[in-house]
C-alpha positions in Angstrom: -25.9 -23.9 -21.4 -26.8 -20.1 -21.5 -25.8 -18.7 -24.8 -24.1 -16.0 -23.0 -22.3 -18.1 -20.5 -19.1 -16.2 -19.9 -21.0 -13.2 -18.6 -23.0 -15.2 -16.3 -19.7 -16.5 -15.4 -17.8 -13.2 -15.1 -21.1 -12.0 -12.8 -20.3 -15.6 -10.6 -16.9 -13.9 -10.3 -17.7 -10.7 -9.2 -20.0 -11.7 -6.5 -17.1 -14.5 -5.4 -14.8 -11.1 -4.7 -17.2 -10.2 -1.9 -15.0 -10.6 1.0 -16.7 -12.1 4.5 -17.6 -8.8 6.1 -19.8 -8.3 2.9 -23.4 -8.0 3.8 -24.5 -11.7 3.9 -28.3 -11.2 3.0 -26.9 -8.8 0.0 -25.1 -11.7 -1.3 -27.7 -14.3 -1.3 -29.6 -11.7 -3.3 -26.8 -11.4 -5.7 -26.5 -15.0 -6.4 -30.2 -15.1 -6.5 -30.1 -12.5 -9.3 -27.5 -14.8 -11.4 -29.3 -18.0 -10.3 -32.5 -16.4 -12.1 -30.3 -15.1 -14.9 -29.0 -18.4 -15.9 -32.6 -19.7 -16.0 -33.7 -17.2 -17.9 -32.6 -17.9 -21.3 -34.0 -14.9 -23.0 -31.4 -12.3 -21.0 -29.7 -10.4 -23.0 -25.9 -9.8 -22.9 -27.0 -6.0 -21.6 -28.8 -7.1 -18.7 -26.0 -9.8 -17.3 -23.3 -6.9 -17.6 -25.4 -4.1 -16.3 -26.0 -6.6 -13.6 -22.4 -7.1 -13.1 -21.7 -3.9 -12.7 -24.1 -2.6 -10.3 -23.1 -5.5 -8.4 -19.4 -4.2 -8.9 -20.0 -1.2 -7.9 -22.0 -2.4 -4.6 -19.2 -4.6 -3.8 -15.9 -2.6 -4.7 -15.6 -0.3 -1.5 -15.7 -3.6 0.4 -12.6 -5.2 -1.4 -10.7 -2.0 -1.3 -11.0 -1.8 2.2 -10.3 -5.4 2.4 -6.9 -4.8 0.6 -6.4 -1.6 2.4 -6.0 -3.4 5.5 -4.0 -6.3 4.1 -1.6 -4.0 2.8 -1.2 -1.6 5.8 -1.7 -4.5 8.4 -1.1 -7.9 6.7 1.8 -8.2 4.7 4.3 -8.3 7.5 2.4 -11.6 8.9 2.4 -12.7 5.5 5.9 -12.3 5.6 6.0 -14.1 9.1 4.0 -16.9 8.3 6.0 -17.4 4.9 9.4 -17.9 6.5 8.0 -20.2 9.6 6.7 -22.4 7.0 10.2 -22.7 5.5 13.0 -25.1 5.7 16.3 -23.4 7.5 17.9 -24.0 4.0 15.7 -22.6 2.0 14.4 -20.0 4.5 18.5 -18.6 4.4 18.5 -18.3 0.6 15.2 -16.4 0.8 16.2 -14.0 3.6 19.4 -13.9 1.1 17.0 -13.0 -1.9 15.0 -10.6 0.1 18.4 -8.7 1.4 19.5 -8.2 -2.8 16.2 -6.7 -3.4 13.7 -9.2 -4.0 10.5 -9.3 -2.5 7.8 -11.6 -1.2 5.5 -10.7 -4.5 8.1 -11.9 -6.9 7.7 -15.3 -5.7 5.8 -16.6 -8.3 7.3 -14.6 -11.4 10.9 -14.7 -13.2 14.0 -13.0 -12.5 16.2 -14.0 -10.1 13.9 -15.9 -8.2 14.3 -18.2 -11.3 17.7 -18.6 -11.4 18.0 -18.1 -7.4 16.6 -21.2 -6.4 16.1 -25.2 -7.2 12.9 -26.8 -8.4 12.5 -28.1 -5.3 12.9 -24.8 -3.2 10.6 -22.9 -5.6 8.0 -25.2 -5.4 8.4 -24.7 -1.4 8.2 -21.4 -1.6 5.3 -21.1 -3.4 3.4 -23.4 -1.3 4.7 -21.1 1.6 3.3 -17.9 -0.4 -0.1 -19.4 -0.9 -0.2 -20.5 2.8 0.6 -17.4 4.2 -1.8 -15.7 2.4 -4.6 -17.5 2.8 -3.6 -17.3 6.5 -3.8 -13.7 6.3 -7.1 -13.6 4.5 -8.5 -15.5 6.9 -7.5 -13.3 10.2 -8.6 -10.1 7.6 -11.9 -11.7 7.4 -12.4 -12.7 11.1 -11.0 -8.9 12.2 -13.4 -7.2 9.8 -16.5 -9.6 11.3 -15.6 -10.0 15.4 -14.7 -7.6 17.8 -12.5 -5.4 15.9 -14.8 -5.0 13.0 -14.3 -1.1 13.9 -11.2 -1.1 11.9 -12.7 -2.1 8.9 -16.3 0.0 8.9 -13.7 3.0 8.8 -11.9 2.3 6.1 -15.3 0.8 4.1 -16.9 4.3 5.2 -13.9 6.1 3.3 -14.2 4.0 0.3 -17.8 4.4 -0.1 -17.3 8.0 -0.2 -14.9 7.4 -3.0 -17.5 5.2 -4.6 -19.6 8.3 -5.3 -16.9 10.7 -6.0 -16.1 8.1 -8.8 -19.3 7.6 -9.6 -19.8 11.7 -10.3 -16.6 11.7 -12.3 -17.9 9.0 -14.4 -21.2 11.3 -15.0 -19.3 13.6 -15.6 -17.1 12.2 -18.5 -20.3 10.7 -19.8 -22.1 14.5 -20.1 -19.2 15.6 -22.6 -20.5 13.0 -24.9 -23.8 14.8 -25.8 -21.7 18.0 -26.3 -19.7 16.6 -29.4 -21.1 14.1 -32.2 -17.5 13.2 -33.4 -16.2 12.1 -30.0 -19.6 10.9 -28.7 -18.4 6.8 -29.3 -15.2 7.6 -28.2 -16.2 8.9 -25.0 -19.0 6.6 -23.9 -16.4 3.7 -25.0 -14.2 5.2 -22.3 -17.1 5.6 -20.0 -18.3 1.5 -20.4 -14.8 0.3 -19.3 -14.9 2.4 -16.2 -17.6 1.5 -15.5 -16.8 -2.4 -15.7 -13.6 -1.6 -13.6 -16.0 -1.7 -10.7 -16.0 -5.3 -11.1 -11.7 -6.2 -10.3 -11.9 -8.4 -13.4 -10.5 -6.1 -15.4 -8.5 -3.0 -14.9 -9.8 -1.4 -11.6 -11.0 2.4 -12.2 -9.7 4.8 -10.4 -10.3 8.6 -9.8 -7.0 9.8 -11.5 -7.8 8.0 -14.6 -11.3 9.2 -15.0 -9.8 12.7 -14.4 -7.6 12.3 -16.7 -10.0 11.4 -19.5 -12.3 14.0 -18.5 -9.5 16.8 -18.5 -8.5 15.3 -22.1 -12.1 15.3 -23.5 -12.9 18.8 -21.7 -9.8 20.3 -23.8 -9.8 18.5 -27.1 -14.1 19.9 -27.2 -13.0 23.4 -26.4 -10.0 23.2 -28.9 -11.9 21.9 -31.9 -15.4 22.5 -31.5 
């Protein structure tokens, strides 16, 4: 086993987020690159997470239009495919939990949908859940690589645009850090875990909270130094 296993494992996972529509010869390069990786056992930790996050970064404005389009298109035939999978029983009580409040993503956490249903129901509904998204996934995926692919080149367009305005900001917070000695760590600290955030492991980045450390960073500099 590679000494640095986990990464090589956290780069199998970033790869595996590549949704269908994903450029297919891109990803057999990608899990050429880790196949190669694993071999080599002389890769440092560096290289496998630099790796990752290029990769990250290459695939991130294809999951986010991925999820864009589930969240604006699919989750009403999630919600449809949920409840025709139910039993009238159980498919009353839900339609009764929805009503009070609840919603489809509390299914598989506490609160009432603890106390609101049996063993038996819950256990149905979460095998509904996991149907009917998988169901959804799979009409995303065929959408985004048949006929209709239009749909989703315009919203990948949009988010690769966003992928270098991101990328700038990130720059940007990283220049500040050869302007001060005392918060230099601090600030390329900051910079690394946005940086990974282009893998969806972790905490995704996002522009307001790279603006927000930049804005930070900008005033504390001008403040103290």
């Amino acid at each position: 086993m590679h000494k640095y296993q986990y990464s090589l494992d956290l780069l199998r996972q970033v790869i595996a987020k590549a949704p269908r529509f994903f450029p297919s010869g891109r990803r057999t390069d990608m899990e050429d690159a880790l196949a190669a990786l694993e071999r080599d056992h002389g890769a440092s930790r560096e290289t496998i997470e630099e790796t990752a996050i290029a990769f990250g970064k290459e695939i991130w404005p294809y999951r986010k239009a991925f999820w864009h389009i589930h969240d604006t298109d699919g989750r009403h035939d999630e919600t449809e495919y949920l409840e025709a999978a139910l039993s009238p029983t159980t498919l009353e009580k839900y339609r009764a939990f929805v009503k009070k409040g609840g919603s489809i993503k509390d299914v598989r956490h506490g609160g009432d949908f603890e106390s609101g249903f049996t063993p038996e129901e819950k256990q149905e509904l979460v095998l509904a859940k996991l149907s009917a998204h998988d169901k959804v996934v799979e009409g995303i995926e065929s959408l985004c690589s048949g006929e209709h692919k239009q749909v989703c080149e315009d919203a990948l367009k949009g988010y690769k645009e966003e992928v270098k305005r991101i990328d700038g900001m990130i720059a940007e917070l990283g220049s500040y850090a050869e302007k001060s000695e005392k918060w230099r760590d601090e600030i390329l600290d900051k910079v690394k875990v946005f940086s990974e955030g282009w893998s969806g492991i972790e905490r995704e980045v996002t522009a307001e909270d790279v603006k927000g450390e930049i804005d930070y960073y900008q005033g504390v500099i001008d403040l103290f130094e």
